[in-house]
N, C-alpha and C positions, 0 to 999 in steps of 0.2 A: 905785877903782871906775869901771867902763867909764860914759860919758855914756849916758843912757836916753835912747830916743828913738821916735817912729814914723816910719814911711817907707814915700812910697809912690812908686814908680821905673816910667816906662816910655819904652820908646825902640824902638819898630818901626810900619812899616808907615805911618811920619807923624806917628806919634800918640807923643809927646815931651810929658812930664808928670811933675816931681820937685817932691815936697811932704815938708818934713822938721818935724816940732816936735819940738824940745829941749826935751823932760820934765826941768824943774829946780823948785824950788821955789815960783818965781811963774808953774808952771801948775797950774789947778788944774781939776775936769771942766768946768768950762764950756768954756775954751779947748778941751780935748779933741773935746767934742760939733761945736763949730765947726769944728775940722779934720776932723774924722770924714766930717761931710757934704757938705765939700767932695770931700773925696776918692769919696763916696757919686755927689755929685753929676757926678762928671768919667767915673767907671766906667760911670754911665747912662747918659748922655750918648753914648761910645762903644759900649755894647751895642748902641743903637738905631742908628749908624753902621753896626755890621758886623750886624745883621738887614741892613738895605740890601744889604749884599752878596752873601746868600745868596737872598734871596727880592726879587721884585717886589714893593717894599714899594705904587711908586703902586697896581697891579692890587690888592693886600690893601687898600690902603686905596678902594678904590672899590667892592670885596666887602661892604665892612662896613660902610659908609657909612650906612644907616639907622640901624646900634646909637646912634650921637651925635644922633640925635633924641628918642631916646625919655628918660623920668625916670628917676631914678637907679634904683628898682624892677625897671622894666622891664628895664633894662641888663644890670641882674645875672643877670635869669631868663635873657636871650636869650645874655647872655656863655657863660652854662655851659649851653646848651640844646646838644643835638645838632646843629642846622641850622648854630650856629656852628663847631662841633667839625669837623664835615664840610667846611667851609669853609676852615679851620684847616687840616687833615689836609692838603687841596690844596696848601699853600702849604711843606708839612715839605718840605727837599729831598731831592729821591728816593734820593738815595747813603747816607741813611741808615737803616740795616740793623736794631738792635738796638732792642726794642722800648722799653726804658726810654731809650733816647737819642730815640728818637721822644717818646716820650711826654711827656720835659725840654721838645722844642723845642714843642711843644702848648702847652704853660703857660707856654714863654717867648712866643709869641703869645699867648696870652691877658691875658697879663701887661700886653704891647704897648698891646691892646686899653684897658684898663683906665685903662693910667696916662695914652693919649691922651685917653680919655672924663673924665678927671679933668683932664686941664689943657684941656681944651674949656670944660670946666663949672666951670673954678677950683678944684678940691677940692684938695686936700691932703690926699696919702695918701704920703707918705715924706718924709724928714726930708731929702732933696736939694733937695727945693721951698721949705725953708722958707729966707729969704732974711738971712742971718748976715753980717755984715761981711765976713769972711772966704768967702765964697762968690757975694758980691754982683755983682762984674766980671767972673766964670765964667757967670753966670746972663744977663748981658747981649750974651755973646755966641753965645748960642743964638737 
């Protein structure tokens, strides 16, 4: 029987990251969950790297710069308000054509939005944040 295992492999553009657990008997989901997140947490991590590289993240972040004052209520209504959307919209790069590839990168800025308003305000909204043995010295070098 072939060794079970997950894996997650990457090697371009700088970003070099091999995570392997060896699914044997003395694993069981908790270790799973730990590795998951880690892996969770290293994919976010780079997402928000390569946002950087398609859009003026400081210009987006000084557009939006009031949403991180207000309470969490407020947040929400002005994140999915149109005045955001509009703002948003500014920032999709323009070489992109198709309206549902627009519309991903819309709510991947939104997204942006969110998860920075949450570690502003310390929330914990994904399991990347949550700080596992196993993800502890990934987390510190952010």
């Amino acid at each position: 029987m072939a060794e079970e295992s997950i894996q997650f492999i990457a090697n371009f553009d700088k970003f070099v990251s091999i995570k392997k657990l060896t699914l044997d008997k003395e694993v069981g989901p908790k270790e799973v969950i730990e590795f998951l997140t880690s892996v969770q947490f290293t994919t976010s991590q780079k997402i928000k790297d390569y946002i950087g590289k398609i859009i003026d993240v400081k210009s987006f972040d000084e557009k939006t710069k009031k949403l991180y004052t207000q309470n969490l209520g407020q947040f929400l209504e002005e994140v999915n308000s149109n005045v955001t959307k509009k703002i948003i919209k500014d920032f999709v790069p323009a070489d992109i054509e198709k309206k549902e590839t627009k519309d991903a990168y819309i709510e991947l800025l939104k997204v942006y939005l969110i998860e920075k308003y949450a570690n502003e305000k310390k929330i914990v909204i994904g399991a990347h944040h949550i700080v596992f043995p196993a993800n502890k010295k990934l987390m510190k070098k952010k």
